[in-house]
N, C-alpha and C positions, 0 to 999 in steps of 0.2 A: 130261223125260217130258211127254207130250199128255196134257193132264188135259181140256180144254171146247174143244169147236168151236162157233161158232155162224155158221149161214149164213143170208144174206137178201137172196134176190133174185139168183139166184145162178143162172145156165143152170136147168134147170128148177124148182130147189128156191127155194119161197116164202119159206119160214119153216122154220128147223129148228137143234137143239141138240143135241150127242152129249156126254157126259159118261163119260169112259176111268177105265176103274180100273186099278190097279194088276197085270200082270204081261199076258200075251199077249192082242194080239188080233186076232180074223178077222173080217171084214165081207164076207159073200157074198148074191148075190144071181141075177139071172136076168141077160143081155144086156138094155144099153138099162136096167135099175135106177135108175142113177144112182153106181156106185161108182167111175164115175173123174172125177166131177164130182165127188167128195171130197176126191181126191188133187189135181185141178184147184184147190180151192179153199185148201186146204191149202199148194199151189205161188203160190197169186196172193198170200196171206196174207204168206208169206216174200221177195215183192218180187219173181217173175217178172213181166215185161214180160205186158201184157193188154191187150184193145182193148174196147171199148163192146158187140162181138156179147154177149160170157158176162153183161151183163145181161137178168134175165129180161124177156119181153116185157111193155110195157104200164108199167114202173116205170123212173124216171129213175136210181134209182142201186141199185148193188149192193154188199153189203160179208160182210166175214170177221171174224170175232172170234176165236183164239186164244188159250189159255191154258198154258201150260207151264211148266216147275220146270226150272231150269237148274243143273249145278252151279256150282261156288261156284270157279272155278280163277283162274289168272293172266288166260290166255288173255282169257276173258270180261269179267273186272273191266276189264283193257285197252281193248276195243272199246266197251265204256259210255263210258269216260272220254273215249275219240276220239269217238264220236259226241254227248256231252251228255246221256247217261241215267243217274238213278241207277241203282245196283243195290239193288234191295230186300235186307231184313236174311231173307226168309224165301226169297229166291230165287225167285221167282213173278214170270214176266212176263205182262204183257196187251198180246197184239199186235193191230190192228186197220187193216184196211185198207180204204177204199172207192173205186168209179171210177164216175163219172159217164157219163152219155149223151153228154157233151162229149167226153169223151178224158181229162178232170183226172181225178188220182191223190190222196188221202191218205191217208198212211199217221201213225201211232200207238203208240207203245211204251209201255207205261205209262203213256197219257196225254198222253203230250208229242209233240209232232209229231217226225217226222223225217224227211230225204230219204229218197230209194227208194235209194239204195247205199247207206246208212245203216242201212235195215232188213237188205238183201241182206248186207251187213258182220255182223248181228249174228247173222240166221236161220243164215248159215252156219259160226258155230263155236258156235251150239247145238241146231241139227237135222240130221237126216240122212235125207234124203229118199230111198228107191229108188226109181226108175220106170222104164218102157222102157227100153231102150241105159243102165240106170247100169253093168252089166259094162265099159261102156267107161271108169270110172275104173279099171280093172287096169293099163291102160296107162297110167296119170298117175303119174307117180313122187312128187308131193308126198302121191298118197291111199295110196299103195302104202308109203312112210317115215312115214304117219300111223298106220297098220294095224299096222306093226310096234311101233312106239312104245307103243302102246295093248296089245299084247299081252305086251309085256315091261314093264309096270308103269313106266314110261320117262318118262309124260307129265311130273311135276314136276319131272326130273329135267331135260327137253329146256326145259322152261319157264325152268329154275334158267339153262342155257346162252343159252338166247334174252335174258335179262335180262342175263347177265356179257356176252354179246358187241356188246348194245347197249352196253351203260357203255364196252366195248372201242372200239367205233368214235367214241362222243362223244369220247372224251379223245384217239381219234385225230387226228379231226377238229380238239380245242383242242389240241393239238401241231400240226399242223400249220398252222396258222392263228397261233399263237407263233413257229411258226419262219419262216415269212411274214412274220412283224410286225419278230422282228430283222432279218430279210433287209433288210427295206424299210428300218428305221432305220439298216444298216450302210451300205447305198446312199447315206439322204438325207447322214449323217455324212460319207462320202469328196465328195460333190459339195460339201456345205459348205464342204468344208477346202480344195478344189480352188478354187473362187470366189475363196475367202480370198486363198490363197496367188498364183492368178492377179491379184486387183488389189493385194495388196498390194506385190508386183514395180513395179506398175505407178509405183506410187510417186507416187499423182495428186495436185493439190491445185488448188483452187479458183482458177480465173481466169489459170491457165498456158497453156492452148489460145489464150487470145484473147492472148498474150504472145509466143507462136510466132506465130502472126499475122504478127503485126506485124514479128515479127523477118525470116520468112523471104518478105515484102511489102521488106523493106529489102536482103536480100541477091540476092532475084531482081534488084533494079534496082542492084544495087552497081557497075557500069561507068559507067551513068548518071548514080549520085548522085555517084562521083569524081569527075567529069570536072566535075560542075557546083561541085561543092567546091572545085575547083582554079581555075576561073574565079574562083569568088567570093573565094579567096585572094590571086590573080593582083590583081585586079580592087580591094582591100582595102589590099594591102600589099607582094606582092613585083612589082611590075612598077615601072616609072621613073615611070610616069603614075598611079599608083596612085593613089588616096583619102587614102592614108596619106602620102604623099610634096606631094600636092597639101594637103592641108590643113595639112601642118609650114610650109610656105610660108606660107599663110595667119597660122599662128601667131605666125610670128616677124614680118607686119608689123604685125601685130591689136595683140603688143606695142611695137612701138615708137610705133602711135598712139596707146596707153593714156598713154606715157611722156608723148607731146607734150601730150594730151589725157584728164585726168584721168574727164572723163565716159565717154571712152569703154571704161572698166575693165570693168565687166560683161561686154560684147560681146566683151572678151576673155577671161576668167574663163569664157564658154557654150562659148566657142570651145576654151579649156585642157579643160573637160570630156566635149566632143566626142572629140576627141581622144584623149583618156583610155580613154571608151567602145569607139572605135573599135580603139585597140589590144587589149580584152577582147575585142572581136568575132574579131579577127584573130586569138589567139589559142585559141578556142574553136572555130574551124575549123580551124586546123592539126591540137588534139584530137580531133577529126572524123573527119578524114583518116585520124588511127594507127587508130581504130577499123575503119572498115573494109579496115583489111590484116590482118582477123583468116583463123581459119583457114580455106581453101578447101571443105574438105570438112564446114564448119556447117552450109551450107543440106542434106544430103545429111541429117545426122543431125537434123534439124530435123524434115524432111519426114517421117521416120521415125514418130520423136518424134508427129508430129499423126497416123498413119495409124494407129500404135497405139491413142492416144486415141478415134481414129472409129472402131477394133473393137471395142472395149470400148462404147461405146455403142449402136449397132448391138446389139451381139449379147445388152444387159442392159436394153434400150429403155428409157433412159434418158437424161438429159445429163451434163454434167462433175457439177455440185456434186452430183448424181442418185448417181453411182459412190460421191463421196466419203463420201456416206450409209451407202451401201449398204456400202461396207467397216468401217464403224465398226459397223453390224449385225451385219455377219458375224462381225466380232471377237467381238460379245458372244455370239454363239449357238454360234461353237467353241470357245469359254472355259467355257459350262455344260455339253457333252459331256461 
């Protein structure tokens, strides 16, 4: 209910206060009076858009003071709480609006500032304004289902709905956002397991890559490293001219000089130990030898071997000991699933 207007400075009205009682009323007047500079002022008050003309001439600012009894519903208590207004305990608002010569706006709820759709939020679910063209809310379906509501004693009953069907969409909303969340954790869980299961295949262990290396650095050159192996056998011990052939020679006259010549024992004893040596050498290349008649298709599985390695790094941008970490992680985080 409009209980107090107070206007000032207002299109042609200076100063003026109306004070509304309780049940019907009519304000009439001549053409040019001033009675639609009330409904003007009335619409500026509840947050219609205004410009600098509706102040009166000669005075930098214009303002509205309204006073009205709201009732006490959902509705209303709601749009307080959205905008930051108490609600009074007697239901009495004090709306107040003024616009400057500048173009600036403030508006007033009780005292407490508030934006302009903040007032417009409040004026419009506790006034009902008719003017010009309002028949054209017939055709608005939310005025035309408010009309109804209102006439069939409906209102707490649509308020009771508006309340169940927000709690409806929140817990929608936290379901949904839950079933999201497993979603996401049943995803992170199969990648996990996947990681796992993909290095633990891999079967990596620290300092293997640089072991391939070298292996499949020896088998690339395996014709090569034979043929020089075989010289050096050749060349050592199975040829007539050999090392080993030439130095028995040696041996056996080293001791007959020892025999003649007591001093010269050492030089034979260096010479028994050369010898010695050199059979372990001859021997240790024959060793050699067996090793590379292994099997033909090592380097092929070798080569494998290292290309797996470099996808696995590659694709976890990491190094070897980097994987080995990382699976002993993984171990522990699909172990706490």
């Amino acid at each position: 209910m409009l209980q107090e207007l107070h206007i000032k400075n207002f299109g042609v009205i200076e100063s003026m206060q109306l004070d509304f009682q309780p049940g019907f009323l009519a304000i009439s007047g001549e053409t040019g009076a001033g009675k639609s500079i009330l409904l003007q002022a009335i619409a500026f008050v509840m947050g219609e858009r205004a410009d600098s003309d509706l102040i009166r001439t000669g005075a930098e600012e214009g303002s509205v003071l309204m006073v009205i009894s709201a009732p006490k519903d959902q509705r209303v208590q709601t749009i307080c709480e959205q905008i930051g207004v108490s609600y009074p305990s007697d239901g009495e608002f004090i709306l107040r609006r003024s616009l400057h010569l500048s173009g600036k706006s403030r508006a007033h709820i009780n005292d407490e500032p508030v934006t302009l759709k903040s007032l417009q939020s409040f004026t419009l679910a506790t006034i009902h304004l008719v003017r010009q063209h309002a028949s054209q809310q017939l055709f608005e379906e939310e005025f035309l289902l408010d009309q109804i509501d209102q006439y069939g004693g409906l209102k707490k009953l649509r308020e009771s709905y508006q309340e169940s069907f927000q709690l409806f969409r929140e817990a929608s909303r936290t379901l949904l956002e839950l079933t999201t969340r497993v979603q996401n954790t049943r995803q992170q869980e199969e990648f996990l397991r996947y990681q796992f299961e993909e290095l633990n295949r891999a079967n990596l262990r620290i300092g293997e890559e640089e072991e391939l290396e070298e292996v499949k650095q020896r088998l690339k050159n395996r014709v090569a490293i034979t043929t020089a192996s075989y010289e050096i056998s050749e060349t050592l011990s199975e040829s007539d001219q050999s090392i080993s052939n030439q130095l028995g020679k040696l041996l056996h006259t080293a001791e007959k000089t020892a025999h003649w010549d007591h001093s010269f024992h050492p030089i034979f004893l260096k010479l028994q130990e050369t010898s010695q040596s050199l059979d372990e050498i001859s021997r240790e290349v024959i060793a050699y030898q067996q090793k590379l008649e292994g099997n033909p298709e090592e380097l092929e599985q070798i080569e494998e071997r290292l290309a797996l390695i470099s996808e696995l790094k590659r694709k976890y941008r990491t190094d070897e000991s980097g994987l080995v970490n990382l699976l002993e992680e993984l171990q522990l985080k699909v172990g706490e699933i």
